[in-house]
VEXDREN-2710 file (C-alpha; in Angstrom, 1 decimal):
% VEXDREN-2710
k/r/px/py/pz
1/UNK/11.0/54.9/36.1
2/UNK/13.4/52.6/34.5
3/UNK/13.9/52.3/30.9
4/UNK/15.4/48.9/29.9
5/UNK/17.9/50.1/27.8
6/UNK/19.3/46.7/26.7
7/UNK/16.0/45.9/24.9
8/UNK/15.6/48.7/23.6
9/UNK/19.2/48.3/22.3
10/UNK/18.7/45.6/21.0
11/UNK/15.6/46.3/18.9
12/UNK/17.3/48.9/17.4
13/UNK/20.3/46.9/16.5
14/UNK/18.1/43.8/15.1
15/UNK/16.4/46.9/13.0
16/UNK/19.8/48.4/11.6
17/UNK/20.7/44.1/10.9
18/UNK/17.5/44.4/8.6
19/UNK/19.0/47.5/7.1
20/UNK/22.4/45.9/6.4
21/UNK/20.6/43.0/5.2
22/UNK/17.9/44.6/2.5
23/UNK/21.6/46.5/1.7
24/UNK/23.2/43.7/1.1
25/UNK/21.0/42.4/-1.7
26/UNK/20.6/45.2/-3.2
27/UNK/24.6/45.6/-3.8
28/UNK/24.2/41.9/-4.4
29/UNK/22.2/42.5/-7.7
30/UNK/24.7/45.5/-8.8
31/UNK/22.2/49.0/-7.9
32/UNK/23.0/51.7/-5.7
33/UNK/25.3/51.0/-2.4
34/UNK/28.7/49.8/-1.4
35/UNK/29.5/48.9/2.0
36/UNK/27.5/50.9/3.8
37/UNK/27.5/48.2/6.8
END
């Protein structure tokens, strides 16, 4: 059985690029988190 780990790779990095994103505007409009990316 082979797992394609490279897709699966990458969907989790495009998830965590969400993350940093959603992050990012909420440090943008002065709540909660700083740099957590």
């Amino acid at each position: 059985m082979h797992v394609d780990w490279k897709a699966q790779f990458l969907t989790y990095f495009r998830s965590l690029c969400v993350c940093c994103f959603f992050f990012t505007i909420i440090a943008d409009r002065g709540t909660l988190i700083d740099d957590k990316c």
